[in-house]
PQR file with spaces between the fields and no chain letter, atoms N, CA, C, O and H, PARSE charges and radii, in Angstrom:
ATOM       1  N    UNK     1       0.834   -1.192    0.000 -0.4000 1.5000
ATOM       2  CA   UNK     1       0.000    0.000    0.000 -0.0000 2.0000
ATOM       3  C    UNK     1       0.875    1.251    0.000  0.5500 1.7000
ATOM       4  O    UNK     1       1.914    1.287    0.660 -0.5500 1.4000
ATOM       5  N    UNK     2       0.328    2.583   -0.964 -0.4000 1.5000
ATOM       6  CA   UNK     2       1.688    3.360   -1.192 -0.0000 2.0000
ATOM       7  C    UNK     2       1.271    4.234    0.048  0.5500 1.7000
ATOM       8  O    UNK     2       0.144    4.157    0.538 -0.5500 1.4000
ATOM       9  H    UNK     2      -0.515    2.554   -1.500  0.4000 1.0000
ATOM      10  N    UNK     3       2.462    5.247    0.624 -0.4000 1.5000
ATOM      11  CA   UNK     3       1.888    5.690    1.446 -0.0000 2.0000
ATOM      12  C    UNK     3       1.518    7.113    1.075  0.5500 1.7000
ATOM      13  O    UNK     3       2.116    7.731    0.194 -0.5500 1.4000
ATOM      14  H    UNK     3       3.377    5.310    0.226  0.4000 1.0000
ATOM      15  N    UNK     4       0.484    7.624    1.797 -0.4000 1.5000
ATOM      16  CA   UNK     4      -0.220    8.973    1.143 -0.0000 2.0000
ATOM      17  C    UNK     4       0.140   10.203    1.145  0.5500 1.7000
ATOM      18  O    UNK     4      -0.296   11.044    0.360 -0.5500 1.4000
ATOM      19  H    UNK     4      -0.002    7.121    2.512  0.4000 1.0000
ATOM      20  N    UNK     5       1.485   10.534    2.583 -0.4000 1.5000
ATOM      21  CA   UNK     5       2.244   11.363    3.372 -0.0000 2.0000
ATOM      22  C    UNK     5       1.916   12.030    4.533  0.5500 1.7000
ATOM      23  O    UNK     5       1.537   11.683    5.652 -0.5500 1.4000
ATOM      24  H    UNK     5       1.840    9.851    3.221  0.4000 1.0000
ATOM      25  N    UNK     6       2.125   12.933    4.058 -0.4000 1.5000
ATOM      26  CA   UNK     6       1.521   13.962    5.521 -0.0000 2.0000
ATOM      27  C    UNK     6       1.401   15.378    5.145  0.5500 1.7000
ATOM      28  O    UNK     6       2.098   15.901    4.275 -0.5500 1.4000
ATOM      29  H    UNK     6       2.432   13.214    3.150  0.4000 1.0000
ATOM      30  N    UNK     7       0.681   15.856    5.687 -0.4000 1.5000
ATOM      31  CA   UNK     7       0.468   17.521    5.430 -0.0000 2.0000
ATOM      32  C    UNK     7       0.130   17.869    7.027  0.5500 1.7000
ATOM      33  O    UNK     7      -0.393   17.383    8.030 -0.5500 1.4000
ATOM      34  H    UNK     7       0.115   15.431    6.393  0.4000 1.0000
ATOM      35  N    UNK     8       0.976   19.359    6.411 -0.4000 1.5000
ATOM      36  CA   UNK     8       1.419   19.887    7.894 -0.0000 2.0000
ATOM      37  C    UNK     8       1.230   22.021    7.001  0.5500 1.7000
ATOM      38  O    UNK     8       1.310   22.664    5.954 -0.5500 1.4000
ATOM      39  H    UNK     8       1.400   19.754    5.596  0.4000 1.0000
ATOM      40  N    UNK     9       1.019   22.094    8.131 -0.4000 1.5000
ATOM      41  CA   UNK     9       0.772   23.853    8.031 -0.0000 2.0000
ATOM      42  C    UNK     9       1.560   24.815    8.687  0.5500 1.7000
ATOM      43  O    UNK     9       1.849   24.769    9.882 -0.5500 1.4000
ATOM      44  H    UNK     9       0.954   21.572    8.981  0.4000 1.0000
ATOM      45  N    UNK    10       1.851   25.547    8.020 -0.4000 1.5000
ATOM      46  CA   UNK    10       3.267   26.663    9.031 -0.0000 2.0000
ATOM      47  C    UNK    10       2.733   28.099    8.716  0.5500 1.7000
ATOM      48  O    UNK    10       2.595   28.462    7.548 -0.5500 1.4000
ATOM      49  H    UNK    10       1.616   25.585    7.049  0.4000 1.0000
ATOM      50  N    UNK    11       2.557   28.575    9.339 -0.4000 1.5000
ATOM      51  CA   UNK    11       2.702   29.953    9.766 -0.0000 2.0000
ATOM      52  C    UNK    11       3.581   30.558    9.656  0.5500 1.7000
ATOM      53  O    UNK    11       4.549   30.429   10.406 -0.5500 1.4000
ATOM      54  H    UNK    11       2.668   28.279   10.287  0.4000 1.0000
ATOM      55  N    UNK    12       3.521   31.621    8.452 -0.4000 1.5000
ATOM      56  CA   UNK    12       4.637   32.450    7.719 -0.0000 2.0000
ATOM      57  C    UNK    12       4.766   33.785    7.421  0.5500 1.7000
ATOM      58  O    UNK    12       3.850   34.224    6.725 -0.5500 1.4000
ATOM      59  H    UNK    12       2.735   31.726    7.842  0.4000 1.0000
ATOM      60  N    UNK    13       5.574   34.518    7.719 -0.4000 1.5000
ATOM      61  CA   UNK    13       5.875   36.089    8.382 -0.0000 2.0000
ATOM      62  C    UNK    13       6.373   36.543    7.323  0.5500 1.7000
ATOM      63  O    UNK    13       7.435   36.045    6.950 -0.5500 1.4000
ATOM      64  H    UNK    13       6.317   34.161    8.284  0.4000 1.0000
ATOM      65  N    UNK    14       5.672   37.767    6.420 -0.4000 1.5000
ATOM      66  CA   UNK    14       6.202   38.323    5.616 -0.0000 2.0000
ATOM      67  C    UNK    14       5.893   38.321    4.242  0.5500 1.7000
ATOM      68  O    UNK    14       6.585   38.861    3.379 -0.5500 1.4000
ATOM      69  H    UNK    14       4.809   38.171    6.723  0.4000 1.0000
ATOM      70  N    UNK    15       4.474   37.489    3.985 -0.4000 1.5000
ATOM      71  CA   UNK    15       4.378   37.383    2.757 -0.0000 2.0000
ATOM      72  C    UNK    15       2.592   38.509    2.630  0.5500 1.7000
ATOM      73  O    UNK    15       1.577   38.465    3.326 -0.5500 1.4000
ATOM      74  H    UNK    15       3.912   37.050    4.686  0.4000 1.0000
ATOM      75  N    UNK    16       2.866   39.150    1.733 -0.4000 1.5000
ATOM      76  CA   UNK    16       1.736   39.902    1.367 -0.0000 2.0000
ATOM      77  C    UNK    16       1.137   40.448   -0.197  0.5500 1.7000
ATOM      78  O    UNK    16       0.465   41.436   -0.493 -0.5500 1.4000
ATOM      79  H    UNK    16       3.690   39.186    1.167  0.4000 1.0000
ATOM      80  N    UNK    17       1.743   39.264   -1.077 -0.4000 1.5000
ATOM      81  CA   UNK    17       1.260   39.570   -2.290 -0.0000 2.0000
ATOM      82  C    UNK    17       1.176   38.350   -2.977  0.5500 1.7000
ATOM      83  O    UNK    17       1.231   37.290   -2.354 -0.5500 1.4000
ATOM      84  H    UNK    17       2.289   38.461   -0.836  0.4000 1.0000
ATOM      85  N    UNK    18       1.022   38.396   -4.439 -0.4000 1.5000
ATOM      86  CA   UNK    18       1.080   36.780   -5.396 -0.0000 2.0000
ATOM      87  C    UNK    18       2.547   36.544   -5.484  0.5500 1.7000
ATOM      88  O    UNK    18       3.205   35.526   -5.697 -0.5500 1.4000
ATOM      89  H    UNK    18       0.976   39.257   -4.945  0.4000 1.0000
ATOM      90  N    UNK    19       2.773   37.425   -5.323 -0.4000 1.5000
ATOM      91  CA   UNK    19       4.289   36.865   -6.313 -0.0000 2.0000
ATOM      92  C    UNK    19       5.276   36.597   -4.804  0.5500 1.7000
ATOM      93  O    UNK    19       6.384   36.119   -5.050 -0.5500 1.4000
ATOM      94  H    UNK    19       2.238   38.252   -5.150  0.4000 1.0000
ATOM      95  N    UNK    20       4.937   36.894   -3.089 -0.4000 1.5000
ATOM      96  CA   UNK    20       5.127   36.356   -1.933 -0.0000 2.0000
ATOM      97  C    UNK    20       4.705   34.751   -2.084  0.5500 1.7000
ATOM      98  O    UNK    20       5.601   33.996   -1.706 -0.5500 1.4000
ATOM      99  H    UNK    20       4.037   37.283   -2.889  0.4000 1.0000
ATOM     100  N    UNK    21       3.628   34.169   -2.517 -0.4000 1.5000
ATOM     101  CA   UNK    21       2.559   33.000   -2.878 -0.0000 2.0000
ATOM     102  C    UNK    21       3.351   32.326   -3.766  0.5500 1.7000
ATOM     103  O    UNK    21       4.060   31.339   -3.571 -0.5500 1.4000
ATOM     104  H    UNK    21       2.900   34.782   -2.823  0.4000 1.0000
ATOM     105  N    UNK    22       3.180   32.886   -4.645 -0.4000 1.5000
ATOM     106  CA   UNK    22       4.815   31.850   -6.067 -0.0000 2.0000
ATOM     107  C    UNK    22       5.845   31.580   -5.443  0.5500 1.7000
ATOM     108  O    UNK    22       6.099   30.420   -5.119 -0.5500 1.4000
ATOM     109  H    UNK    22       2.604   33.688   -4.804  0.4000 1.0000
ATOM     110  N    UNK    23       6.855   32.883   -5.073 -0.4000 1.5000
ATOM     111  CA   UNK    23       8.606   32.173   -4.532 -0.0000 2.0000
ATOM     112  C    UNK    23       8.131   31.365   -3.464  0.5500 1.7000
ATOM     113  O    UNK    23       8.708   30.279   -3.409 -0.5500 1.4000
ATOM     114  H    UNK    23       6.649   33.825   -5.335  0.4000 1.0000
ATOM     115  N    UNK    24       7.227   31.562   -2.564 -0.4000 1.5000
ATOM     116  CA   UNK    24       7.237   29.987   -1.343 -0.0000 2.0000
ATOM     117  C    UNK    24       6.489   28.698   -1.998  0.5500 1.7000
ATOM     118  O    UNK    24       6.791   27.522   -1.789 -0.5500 1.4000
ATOM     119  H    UNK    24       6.759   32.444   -2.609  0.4000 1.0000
ATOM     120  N    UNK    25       5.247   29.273   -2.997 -0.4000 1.5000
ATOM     121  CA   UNK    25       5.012   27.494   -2.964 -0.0000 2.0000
ATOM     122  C    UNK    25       6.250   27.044   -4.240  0.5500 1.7000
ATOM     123  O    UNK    25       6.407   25.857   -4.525 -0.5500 1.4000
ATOM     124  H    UNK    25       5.003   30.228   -3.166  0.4000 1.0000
ATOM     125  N    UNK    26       7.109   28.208   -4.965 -0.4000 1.5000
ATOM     126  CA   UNK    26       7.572   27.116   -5.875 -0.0000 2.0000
ATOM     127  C    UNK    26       8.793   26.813   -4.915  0.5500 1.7000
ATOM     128  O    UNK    26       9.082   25.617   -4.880 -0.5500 1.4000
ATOM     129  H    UNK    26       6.981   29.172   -4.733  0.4000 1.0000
ATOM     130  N    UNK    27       9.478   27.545   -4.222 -0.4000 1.5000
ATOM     131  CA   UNK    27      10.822   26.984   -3.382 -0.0000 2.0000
ATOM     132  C    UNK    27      10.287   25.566   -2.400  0.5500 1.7000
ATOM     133  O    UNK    27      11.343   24.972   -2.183 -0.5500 1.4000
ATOM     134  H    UNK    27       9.243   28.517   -4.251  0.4000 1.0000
ATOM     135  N    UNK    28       9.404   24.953   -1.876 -0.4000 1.5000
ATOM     136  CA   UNK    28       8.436   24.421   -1.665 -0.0000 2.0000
ATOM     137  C    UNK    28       8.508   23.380   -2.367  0.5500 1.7000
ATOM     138  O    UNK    28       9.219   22.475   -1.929 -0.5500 1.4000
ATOM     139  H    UNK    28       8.546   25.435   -2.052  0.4000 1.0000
ATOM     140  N    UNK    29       8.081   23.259   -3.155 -0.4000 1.5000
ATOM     141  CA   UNK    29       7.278   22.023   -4.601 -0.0000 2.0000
ATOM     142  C    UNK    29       8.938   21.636   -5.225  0.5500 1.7000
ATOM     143  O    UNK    29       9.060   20.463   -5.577 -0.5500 1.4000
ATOM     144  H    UNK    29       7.503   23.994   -3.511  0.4000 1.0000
ATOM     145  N    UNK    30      10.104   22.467   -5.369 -0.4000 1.5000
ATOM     146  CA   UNK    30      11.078   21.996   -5.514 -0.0000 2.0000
ATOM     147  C    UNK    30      11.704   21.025   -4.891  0.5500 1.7000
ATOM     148  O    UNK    30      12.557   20.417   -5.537 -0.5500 1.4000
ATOM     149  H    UNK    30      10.005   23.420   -5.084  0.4000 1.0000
ATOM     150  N    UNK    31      11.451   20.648   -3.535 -0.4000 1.5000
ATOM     151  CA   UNK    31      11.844   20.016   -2.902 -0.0000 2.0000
ATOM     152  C    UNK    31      11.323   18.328   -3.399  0.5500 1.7000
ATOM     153  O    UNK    31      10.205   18.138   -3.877 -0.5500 1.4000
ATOM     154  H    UNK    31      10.758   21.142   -3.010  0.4000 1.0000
ATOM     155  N    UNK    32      12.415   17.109   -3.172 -0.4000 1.5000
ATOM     156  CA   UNK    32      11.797   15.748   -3.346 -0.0000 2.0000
ATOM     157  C    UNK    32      10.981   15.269   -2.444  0.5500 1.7000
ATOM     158  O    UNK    32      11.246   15.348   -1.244 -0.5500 1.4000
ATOM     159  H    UNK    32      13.324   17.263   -2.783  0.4000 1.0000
ATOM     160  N    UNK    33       9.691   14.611   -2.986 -0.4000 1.5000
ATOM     161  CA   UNK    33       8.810   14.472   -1.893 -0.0000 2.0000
ATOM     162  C    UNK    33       8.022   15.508   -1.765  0.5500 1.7000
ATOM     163  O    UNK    33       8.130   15.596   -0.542 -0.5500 1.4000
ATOM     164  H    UNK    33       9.476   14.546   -3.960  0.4000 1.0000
ATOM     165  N    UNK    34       7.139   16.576   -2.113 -0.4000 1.5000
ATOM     166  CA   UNK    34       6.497   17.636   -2.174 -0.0000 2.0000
ATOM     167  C    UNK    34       5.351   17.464   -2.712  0.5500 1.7000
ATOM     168  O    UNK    34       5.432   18.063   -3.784 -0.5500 1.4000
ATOM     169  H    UNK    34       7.051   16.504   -3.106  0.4000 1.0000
ATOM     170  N    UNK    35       4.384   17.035   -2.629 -0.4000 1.5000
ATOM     171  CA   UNK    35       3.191   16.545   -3.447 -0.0000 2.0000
ATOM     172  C    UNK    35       2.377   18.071   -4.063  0.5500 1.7000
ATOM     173  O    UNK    35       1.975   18.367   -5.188 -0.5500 1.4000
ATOM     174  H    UNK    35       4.318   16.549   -1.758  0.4000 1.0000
ATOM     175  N    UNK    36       2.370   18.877   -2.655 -0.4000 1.5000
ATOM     176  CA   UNK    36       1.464   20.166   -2.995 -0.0000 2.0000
ATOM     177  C    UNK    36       1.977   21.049   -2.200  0.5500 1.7000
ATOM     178  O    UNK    36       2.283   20.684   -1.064 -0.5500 1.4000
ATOM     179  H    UNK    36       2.697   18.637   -1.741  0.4000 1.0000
ATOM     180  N    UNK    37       2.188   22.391   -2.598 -0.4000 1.5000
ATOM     181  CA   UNK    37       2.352   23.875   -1.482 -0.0000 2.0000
ATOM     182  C    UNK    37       1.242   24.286   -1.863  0.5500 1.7000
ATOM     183  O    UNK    37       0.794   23.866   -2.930 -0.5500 1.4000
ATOM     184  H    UNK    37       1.939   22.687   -3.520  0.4000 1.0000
ATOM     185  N    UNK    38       0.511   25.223   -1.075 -0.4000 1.5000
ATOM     186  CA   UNK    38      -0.197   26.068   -1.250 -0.0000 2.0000
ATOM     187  C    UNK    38      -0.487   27.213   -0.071  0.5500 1.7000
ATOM     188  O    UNK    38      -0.892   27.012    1.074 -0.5500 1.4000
ATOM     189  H    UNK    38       0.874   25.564   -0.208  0.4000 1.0000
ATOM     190  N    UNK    39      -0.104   28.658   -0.806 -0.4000 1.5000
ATOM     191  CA   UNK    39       0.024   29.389    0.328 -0.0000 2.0000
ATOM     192  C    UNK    39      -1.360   30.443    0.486  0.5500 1.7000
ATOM     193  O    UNK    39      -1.906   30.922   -0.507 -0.5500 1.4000
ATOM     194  H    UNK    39       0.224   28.821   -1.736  0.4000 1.0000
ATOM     195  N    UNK    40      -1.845   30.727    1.957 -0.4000 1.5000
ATOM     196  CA   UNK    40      -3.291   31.180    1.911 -0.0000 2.0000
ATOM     197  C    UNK    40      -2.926   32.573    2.729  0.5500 1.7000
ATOM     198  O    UNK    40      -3.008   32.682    3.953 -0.5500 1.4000
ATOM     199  H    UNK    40      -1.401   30.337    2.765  0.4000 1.0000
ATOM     200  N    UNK    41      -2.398   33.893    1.577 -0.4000 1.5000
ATOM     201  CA   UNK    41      -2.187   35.121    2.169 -0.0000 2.0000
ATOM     202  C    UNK    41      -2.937   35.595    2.833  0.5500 1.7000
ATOM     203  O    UNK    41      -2.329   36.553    3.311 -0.5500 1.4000
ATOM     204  H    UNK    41      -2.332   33.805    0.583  0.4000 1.0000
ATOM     205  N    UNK    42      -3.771   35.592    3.169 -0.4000 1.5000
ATOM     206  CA   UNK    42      -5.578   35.722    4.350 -0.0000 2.0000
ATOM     207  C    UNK    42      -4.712   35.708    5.810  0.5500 1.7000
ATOM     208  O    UNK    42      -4.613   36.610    6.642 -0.5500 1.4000
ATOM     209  H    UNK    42      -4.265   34.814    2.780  0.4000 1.0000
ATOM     210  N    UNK    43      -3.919   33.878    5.807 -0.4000 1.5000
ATOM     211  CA   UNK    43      -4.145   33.390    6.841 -0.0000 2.0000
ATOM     212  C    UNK    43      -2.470   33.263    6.965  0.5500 1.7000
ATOM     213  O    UNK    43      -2.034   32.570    7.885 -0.5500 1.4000
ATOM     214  H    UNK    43      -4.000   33.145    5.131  0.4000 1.0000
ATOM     215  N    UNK    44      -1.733   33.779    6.248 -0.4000 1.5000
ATOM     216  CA   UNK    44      -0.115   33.954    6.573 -0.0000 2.0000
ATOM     217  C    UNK    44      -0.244   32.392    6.702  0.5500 1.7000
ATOM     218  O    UNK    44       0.027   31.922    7.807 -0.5500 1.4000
ATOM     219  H    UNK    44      -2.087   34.341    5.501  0.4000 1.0000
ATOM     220  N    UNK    45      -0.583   31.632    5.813 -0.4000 1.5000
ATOM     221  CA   UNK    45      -0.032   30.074    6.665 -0.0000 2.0000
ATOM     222  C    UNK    45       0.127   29.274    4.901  0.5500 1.7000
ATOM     223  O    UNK    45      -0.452   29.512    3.842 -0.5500 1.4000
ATOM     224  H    UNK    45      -0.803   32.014    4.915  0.4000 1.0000
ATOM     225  N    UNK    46       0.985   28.475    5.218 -0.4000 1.5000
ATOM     226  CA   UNK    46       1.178   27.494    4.154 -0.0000 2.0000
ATOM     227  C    UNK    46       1.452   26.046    4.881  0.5500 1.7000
ATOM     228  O    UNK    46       2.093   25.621    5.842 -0.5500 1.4000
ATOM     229  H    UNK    46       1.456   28.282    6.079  0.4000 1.0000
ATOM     230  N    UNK    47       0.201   25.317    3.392 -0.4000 1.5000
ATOM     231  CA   UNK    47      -0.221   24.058    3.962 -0.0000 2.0000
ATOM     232  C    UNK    47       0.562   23.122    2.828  0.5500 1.7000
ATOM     233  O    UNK    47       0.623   23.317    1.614 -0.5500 1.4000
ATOM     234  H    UNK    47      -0.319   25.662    2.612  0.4000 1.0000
ATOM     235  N    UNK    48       0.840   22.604    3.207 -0.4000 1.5000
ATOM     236  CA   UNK    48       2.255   21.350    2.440 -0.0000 2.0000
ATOM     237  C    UNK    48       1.557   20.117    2.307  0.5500 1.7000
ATOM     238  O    UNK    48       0.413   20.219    2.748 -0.5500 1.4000
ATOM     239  H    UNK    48       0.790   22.446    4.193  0.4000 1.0000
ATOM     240  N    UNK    49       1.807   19.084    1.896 -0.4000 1.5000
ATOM     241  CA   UNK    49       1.764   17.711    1.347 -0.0000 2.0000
ATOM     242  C    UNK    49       2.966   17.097    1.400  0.5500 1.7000
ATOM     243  O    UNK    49       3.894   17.676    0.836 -0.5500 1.4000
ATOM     244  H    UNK    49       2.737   19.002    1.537  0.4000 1.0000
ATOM     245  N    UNK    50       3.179   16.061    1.941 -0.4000 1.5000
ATOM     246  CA   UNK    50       4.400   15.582    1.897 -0.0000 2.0000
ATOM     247  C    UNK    50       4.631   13.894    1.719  0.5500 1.7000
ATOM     248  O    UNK    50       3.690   13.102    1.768 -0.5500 1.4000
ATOM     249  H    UNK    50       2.424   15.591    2.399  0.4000 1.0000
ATOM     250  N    UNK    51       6.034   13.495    1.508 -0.4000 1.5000
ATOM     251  CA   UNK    51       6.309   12.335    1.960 -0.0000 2.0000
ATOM     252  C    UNK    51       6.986   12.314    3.287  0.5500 1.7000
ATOM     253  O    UNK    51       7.235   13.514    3.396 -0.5500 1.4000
ATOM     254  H    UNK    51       6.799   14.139    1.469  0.4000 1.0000
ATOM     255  N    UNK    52       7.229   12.024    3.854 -0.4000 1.5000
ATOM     256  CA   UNK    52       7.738   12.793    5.091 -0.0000 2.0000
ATOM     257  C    UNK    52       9.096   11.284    4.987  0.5500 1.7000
ATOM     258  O    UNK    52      10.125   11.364    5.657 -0.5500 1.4000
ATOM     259  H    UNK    52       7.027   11.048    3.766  0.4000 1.0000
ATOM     260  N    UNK    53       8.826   10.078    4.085 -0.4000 1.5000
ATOM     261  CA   UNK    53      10.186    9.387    3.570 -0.0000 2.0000
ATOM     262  C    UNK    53      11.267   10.009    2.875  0.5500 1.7000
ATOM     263  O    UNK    53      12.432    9.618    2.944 -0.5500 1.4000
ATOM     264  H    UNK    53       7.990   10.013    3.541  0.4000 1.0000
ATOM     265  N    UNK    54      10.839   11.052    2.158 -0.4000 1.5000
ATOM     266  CA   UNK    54      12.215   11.954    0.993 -0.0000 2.0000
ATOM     267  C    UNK    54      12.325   13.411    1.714  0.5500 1.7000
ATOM     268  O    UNK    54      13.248   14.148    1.369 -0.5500 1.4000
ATOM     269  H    UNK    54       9.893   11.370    2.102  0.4000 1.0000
ATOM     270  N    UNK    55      11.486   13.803    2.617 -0.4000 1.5000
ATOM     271  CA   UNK    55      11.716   15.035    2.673 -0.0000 2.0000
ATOM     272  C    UNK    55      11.243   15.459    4.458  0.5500 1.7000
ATOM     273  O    UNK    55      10.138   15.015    4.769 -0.5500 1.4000
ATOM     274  H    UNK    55      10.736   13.205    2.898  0.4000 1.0000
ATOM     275  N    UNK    56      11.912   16.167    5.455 -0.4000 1.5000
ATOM     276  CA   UNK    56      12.046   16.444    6.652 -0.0000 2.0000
ATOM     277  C    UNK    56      11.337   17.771    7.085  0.5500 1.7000
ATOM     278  O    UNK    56      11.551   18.842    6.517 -0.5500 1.4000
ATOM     279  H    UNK    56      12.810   16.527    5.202  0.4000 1.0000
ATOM     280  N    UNK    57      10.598   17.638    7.990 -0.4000 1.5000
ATOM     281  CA   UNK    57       9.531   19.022    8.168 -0.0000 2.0000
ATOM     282  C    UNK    57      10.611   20.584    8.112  0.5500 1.7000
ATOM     283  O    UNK    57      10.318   21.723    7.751 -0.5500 1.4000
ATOM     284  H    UNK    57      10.424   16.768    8.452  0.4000 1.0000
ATOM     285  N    UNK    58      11.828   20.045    8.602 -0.4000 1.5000
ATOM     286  CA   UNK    58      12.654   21.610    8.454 -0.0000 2.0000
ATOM     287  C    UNK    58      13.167   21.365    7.342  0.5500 1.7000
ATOM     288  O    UNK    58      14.258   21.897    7.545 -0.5500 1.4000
ATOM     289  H    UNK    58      12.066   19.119    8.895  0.4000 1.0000
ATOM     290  N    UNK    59      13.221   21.029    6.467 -0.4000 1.5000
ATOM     291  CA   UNK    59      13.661   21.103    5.249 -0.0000 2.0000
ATOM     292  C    UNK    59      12.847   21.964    4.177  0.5500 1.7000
ATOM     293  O    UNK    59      13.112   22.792    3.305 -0.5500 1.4000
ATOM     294  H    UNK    59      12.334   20.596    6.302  0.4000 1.0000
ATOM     295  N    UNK    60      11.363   21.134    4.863 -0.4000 1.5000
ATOM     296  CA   UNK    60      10.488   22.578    4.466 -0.0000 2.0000
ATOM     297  C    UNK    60      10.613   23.769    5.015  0.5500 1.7000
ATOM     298  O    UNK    60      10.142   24.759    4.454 -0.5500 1.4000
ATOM     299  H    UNK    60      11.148   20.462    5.571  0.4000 1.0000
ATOM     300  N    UNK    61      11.110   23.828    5.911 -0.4000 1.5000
ATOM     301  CA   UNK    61      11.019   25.389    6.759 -0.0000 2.0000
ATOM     302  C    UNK    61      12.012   25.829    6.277  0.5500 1.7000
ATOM     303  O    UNK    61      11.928   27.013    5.951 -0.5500 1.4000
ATOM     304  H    UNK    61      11.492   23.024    6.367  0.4000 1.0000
ATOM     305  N    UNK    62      13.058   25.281    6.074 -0.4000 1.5000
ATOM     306  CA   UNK    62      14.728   25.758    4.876 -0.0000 2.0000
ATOM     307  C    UNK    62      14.074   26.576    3.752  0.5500 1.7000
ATOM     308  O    UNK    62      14.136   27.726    3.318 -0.5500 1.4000
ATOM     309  H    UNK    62      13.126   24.320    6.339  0.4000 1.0000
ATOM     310  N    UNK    63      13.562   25.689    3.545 -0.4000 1.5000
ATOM     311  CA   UNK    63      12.822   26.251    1.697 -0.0000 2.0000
ATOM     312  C    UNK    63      11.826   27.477    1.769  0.5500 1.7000
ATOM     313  O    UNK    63      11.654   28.172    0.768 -0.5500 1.4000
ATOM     314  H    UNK    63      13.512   24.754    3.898  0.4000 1.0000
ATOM     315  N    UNK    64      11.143   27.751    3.011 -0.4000 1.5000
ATOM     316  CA   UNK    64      10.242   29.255    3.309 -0.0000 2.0000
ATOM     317  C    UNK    64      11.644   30.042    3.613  0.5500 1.7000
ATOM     318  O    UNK    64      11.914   30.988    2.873 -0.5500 1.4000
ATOM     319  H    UNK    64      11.283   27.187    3.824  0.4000 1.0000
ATOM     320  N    UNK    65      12.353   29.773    4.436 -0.4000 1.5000
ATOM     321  CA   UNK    65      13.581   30.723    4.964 -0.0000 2.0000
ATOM     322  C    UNK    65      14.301   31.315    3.846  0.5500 1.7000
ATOM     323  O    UNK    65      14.434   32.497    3.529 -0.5500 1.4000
ATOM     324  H    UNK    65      12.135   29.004    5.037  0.4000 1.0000
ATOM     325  N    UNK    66      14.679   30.385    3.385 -0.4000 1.5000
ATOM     326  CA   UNK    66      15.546   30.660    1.951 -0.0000 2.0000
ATOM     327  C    UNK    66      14.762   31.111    0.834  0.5500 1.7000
ATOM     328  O    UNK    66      15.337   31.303   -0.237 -0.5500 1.4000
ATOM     329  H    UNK    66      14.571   29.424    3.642  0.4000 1.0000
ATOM     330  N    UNK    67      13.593   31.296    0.934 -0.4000 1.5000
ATOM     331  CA   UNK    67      12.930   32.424   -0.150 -0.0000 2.0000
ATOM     332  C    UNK    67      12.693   32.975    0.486  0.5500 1.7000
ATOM     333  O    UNK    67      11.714   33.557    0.017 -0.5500 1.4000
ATOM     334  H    UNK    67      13.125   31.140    1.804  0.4000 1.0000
ATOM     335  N    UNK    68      12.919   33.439    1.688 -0.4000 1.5000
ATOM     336  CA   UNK    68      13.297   35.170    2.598 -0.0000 2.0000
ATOM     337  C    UNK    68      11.948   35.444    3.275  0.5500 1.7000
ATOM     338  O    UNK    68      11.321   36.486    3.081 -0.5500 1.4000
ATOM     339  H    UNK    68      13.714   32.966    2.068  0.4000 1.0000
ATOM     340  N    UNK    69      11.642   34.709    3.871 -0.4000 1.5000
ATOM     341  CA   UNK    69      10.260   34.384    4.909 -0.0000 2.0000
ATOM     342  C    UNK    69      10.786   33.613    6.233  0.5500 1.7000
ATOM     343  O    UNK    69      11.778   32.904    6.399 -0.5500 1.4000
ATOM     344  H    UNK    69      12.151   33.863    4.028  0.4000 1.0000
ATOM     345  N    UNK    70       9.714   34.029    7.144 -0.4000 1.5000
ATOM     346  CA   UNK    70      10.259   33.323    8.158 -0.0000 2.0000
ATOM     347  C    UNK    70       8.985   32.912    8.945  0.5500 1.7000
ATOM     348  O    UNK    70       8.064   33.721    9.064 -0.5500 1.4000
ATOM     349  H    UNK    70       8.908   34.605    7.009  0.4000 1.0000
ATOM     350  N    UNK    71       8.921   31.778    9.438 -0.4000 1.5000
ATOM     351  CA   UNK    71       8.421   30.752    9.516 -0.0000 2.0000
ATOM     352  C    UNK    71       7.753   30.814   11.441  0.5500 1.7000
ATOM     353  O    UNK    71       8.636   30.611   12.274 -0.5500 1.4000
ATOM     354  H    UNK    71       9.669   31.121    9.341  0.4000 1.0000
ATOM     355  N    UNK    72       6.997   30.951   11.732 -0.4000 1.5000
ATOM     356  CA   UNK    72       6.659   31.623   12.977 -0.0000 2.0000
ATOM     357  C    UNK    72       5.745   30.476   13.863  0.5500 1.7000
ATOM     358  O    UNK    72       5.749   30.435   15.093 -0.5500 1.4000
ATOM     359  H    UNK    72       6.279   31.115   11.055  0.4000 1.0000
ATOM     360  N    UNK    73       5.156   29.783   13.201 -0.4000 1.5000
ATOM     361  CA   UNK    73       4.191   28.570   13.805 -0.0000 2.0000
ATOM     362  C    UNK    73       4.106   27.363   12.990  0.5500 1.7000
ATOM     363  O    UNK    73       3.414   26.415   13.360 -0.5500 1.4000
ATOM     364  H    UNK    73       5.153   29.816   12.201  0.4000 1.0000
């Protein structure tokens, strides 16, 4: 049975437009193991999809940091 992953939500400081929404979910979706980003500027939070076999919850938080966000919850 394959496994389905995990999705997990972070709370993210600093994003307030589309093109804030693009550099995190695509730095995000680059990662191996990334099924879905999707970021909800309303609610400062981005909700992930994962394998959590190829890819490590701070690894996602690497990938918000390093597109110049910072990661708060």
């Amino acid at each position: 049975m394959e496994n389905q992953g995990e999705k997990i939500t972070f709370k993210v400081e600093g994003m307030s437009c589309n093109h804030c929404k693009q550099s995190i979910e695509r730095a995000v979706r680059a990662l191996p193991g990334v099924t879905s980003a999707t970021v909800d500027l309303a609610q400062n939070e981005v909700d992930i999809s994962f394998d959590p076999q190829k890819v490590k919850k701070e690894e996602l938080q690497a990938a918000i940091t390093g597109a110049g966000y910072r990661v708060v919850g």
